[in-house]
C-alpha positions as CSV (number, residue, x, y, z in Angstrom):
1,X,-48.4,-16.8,-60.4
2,X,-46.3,-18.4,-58.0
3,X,-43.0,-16.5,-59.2
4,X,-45.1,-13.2,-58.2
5,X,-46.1,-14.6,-54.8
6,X,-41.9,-15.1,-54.3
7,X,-41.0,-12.0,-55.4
8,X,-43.4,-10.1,-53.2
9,X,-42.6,-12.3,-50.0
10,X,-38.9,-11.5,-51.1
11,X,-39.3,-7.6,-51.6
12,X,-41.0,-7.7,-48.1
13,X,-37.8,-9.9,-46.4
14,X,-35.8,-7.2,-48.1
15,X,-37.6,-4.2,-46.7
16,X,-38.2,-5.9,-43.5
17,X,-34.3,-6.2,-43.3
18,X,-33.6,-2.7,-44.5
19,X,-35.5,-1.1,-42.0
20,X,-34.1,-3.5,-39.0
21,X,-30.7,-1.9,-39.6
22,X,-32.0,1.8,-39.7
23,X,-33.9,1.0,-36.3
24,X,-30.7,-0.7,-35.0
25,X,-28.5,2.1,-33.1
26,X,-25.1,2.6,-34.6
27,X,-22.3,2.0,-32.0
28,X,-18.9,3.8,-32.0
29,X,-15.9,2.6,-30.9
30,X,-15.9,2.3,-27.8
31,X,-13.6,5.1,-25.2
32,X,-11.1,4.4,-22.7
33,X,-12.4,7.7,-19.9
34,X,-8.5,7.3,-19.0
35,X,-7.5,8.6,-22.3
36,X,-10.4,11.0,-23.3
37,X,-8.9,14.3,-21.8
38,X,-10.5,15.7,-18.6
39,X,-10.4,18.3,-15.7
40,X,-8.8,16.8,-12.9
41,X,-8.4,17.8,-9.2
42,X,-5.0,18.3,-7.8
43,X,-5.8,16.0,-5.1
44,X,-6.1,12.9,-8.0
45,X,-2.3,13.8,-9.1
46,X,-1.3,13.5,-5.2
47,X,-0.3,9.7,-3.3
48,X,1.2,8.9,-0.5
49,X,3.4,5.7,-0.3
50,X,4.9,3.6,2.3
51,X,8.2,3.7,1.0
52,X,11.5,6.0,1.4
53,X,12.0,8.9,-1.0
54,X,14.5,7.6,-2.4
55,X,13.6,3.9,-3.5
56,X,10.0,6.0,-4.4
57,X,12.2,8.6,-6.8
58,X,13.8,5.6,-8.6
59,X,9.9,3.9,-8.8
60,X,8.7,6.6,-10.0
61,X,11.4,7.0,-13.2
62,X,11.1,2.9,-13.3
63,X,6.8,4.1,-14.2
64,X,7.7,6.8,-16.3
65,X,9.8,4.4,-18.7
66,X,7.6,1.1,-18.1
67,X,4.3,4.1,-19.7
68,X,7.1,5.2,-22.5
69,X,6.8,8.5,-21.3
70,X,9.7,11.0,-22.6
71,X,12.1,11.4,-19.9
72,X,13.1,15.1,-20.6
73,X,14.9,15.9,-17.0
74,X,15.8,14.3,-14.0
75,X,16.8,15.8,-11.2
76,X,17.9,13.8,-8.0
77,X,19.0,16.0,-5.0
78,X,15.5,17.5,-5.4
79,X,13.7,15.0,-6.4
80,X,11.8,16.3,-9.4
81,X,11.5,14.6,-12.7
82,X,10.5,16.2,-15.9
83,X,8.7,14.0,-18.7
84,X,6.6,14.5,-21.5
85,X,3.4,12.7,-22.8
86,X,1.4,13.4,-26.3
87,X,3.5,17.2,-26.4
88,X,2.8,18.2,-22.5
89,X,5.1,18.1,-19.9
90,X,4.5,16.8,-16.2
91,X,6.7,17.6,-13.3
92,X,7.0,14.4,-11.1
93,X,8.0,15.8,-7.8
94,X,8.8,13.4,-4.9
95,X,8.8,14.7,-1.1
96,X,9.8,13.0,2.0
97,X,7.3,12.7,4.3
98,X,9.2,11.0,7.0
99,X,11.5,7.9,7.2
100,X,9.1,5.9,5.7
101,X,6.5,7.3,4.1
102,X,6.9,9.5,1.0
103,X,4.7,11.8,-1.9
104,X,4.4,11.6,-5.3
105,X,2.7,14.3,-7.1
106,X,2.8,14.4,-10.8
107,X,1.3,17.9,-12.0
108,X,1.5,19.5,-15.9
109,X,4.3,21.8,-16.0
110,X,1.7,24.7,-17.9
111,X,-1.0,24.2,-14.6
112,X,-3.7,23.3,-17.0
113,X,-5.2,20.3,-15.7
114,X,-7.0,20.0,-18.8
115,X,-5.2,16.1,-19.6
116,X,-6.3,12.2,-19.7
117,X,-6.1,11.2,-16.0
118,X,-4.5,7.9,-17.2
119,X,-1.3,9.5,-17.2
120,X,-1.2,9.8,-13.8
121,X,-3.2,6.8,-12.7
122,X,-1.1,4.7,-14.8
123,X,1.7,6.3,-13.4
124,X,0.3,5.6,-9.6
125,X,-0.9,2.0,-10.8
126,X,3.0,0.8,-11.9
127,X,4.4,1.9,-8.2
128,X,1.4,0.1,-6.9
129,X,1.8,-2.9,-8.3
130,X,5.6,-3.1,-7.7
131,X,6.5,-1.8,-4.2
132,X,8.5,-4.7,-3.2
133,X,11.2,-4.3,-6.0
134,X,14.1,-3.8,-4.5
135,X,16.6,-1.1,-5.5
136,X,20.1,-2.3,-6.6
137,X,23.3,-0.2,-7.7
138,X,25.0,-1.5,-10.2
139,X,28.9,-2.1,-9.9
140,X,31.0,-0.1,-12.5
141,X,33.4,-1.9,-14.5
């Protein structure tokens, strides 16, 4: 009699347990919103340093390698460069805004602004955190 009275209290402690994980919610991994791709404003692909154009032109390629972005084109009189991330292109485009203040805009070069916003906030974040690197040239042999 007593091996009946087990089995039953173990039959319960097994049904009990199956129906604890069919109440329990099933949880998916768990998404970065920087990577998930979004519409974004053109304002949010638009900053304004302190900085000179020019040390912000060289920042801005210094991100674009530090993300491993694919430089595709650089362009330095203008102040544009080209790069590609996941098979889009962005156009980096730097403008002076006076002696010491400067724009960065990074747009996609097809105007769909259909993308993950960390692109560009990642992008932003790497010239924020370094804006007192200074910019060397380097001596040719």
């Amino acid at each position: 009699m007593a091996r009946g009275v087990m089995y039953i209290y173990r039959m319960k402690l097994v049904l009990l347990a199956m129906m604890c994980l069919l109440v329990l919610p099933v949880h998916a991994d768990v998404v970065n919103p920087l990577t998930v791709p979004q519409n974004n404003s053109f304002d949010s692909c638009c900053k304004t340093y302190s900085m000179p154009a020019d040390k912000l032109f060289y920042m801005t390629l210094a991100s674009i390698n530090a993300n491993r972005f694919r430089i595709d084109e650089i362009q330095s009189k203008t102040g544009y460069v080209l790069f590609t991330v996941a098979n889009r292109q962005f156009l980096a485009g730097i403008v002076k805004v006076n002696s010491t203040k400067s724009l960065l805009r990074i747009t996609p070069a097809s105007n769909n602004y259909y993308f993950p916003p960390g692109i560009v906030s990642n992008t932003f974040k790497y010239i924020d955190l370094n804006p007192n690197t200074d910019i060397i040239t380097l001596k040719g042999g």
